[in-house]
N, C-alpha and C positions, 0 to 999 in steps of 0.2 A: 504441578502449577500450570494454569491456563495461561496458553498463549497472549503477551498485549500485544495490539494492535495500534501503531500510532497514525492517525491521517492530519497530514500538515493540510491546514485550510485556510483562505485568506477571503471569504465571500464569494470567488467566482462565481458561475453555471460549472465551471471547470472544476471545480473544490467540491459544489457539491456532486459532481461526479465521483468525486474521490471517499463522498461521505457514502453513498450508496454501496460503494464496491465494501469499502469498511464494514458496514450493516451485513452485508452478506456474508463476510468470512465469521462475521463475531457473532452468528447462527450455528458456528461450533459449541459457543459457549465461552471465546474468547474476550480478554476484556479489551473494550475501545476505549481511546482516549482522542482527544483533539490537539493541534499543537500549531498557533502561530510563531513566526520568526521575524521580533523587529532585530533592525540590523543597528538601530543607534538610539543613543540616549538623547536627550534634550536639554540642551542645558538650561536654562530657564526652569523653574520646579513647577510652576503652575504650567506651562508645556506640557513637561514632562507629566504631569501627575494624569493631563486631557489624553495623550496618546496611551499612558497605560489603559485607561478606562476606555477608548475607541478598541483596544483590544478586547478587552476583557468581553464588552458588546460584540463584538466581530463572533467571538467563539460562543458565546450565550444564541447568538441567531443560528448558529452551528449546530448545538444541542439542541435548539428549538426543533429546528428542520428534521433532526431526526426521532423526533419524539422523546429524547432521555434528556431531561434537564437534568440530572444530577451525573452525565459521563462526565470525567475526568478532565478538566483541561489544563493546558500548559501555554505560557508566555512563554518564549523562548529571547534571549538578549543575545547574539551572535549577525556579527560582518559578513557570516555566508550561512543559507537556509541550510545546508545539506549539513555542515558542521553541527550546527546547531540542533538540528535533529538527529545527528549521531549520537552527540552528548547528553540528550536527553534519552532517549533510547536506552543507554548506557545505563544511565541512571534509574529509570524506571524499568530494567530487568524486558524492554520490549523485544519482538524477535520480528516484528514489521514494521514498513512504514507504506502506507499510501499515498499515493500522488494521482492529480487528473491528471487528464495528457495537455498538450501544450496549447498556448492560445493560438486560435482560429483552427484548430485540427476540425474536420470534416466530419457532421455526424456518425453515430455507431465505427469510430476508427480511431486505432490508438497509436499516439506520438509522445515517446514520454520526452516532458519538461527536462530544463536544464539539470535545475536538483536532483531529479532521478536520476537522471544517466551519469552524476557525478557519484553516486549511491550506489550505482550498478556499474563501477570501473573501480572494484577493488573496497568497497564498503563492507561492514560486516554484518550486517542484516539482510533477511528478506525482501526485496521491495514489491509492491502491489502498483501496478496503474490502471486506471480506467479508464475505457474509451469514450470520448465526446458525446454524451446526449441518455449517458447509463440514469441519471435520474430522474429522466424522466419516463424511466420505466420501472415505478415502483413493485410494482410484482414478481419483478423476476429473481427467479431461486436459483441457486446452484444444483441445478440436475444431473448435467455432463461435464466431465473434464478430461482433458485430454493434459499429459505429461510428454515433456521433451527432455527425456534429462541427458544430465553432460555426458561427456565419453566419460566408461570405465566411474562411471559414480551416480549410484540410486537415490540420492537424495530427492531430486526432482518425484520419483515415481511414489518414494515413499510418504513422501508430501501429499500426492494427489492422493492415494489411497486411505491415509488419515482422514482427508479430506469426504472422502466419498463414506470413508464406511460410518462418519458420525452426523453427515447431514442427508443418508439413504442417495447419495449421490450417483452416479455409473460412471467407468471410466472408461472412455472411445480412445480407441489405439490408431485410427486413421480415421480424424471427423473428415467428412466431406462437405463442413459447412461450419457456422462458429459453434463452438461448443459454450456454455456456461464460465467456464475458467480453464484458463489456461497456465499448465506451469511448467517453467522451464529452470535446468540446470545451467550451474556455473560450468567455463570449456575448461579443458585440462588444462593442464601447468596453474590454476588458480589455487592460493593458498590456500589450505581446509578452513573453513570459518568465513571464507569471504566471496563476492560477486564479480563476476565479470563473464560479461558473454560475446558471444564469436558475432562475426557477421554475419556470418547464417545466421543467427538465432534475435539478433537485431533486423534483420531483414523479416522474418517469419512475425516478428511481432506486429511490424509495421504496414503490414500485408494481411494482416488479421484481424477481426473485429472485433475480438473476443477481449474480455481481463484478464487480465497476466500480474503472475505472481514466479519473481523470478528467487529463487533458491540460494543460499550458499553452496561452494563446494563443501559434500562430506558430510552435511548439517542437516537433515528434515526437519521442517517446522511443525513443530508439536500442534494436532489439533486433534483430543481428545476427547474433546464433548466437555459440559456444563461439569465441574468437580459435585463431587458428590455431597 
């Protein structure tokens, strides 16, 4: 089964950063989907019926932007973003989620957002971020990727290597510059199945200008290429 890709979007420049980095991994052959998170309902029904539909628009310009009107989208009703897109995750059998980086991050440099790092401290998915100002470089391919993976666990390596061998990709064992994507392992004592990374490896991202795609312990993210 092809990896899904979920990217939480809410309109930003920052979102569609998140939408760009999404395009790029689901050049495996992965399927994307879109996913906003309102946090409350409305009590008034004619309200309520205007914010579903301000939704529904939000993510239709979403799929615009990226040329697929018919990917997948998701409303999400949940009191915190990152819950909410666990549980949808959950439910749609996803094994990522992407995020842009945080508001006013500095072009070409990545800070991931609140939701992500609540995602990447013990979540059970992959998470993706992209760095400020990725769409507006629509061209660029995943060429290089360079892997950090945890101690004493290949998941990270075996991710990048999926990676490379189904998008003709190369993997750089010490870039000396940003590479295409970046991906890094869960540190040790992390459950198998889940996220969380060291200071180093929070530090190395934030000092990087590259996408990152941070791993579970134990877990390689399936990327297979288009099912046959």
């Amino acid at each position: 089964m092809a990896t899904t890709i979920i990217v939480s979007y809410d309109g930003t420049d920052y979102d569609h950063d998140a939408l760009a980095l999404g395009r790029m991994l689901a050049e495996t052959g992965a399927t994307l989907a879109l996913a906003y998170v309102r946090h409350t309902t409305e009590s008034e029904s004619r309200r309520e019926q205007l914010a579903q539909h301000e939704a529904e628009e939000l993510l239709e310009s979403g799929a615009k932007w990226l040329g697929q009107p018919d990917v997948p989208r998701h409303i999400v009703l949940s009191a915190s973003t990152p819950e909410g897109l666990r549980e949808l995750a959950h439910r749609e059998h996803a094994g990522v989620v992407v995020f842009g980086s945080e508001y006013r991050t500095a072009p070409g440099h990545v800070e991931p957002q609140a939701s992500a790092r609540r995602l990447m401290d013990g979540g059970p998915l992959a998470v993706g971020i992209a760095p400020a100002g990725l769409h507006t470089r629509p061209d660029l391919r995943i060429e290089t990727i360079a892997a950090v993976p945890g101690e004493l666990d290949a998941s990270a390596l075996e991710t990048a290597e999926a990676l490379a061998t189904t998008l003709g990709a190369r993997i750089v064992e010490r870039p000396r510059e940003p590479v295409s994507l970046l991906v890094v392992g869960s540190k040790r004592g992390t459950p198998s199945g889940r996220v969380t990374v060291s200071a180093a490896v929070e530090y190395l991202i934030e000092i990087g200008k590259s996408p990152v795609l941070v791993v579970p312990r134990g877990v390689a993210v399936r990327f297979d290429g288009p099912e046959a």
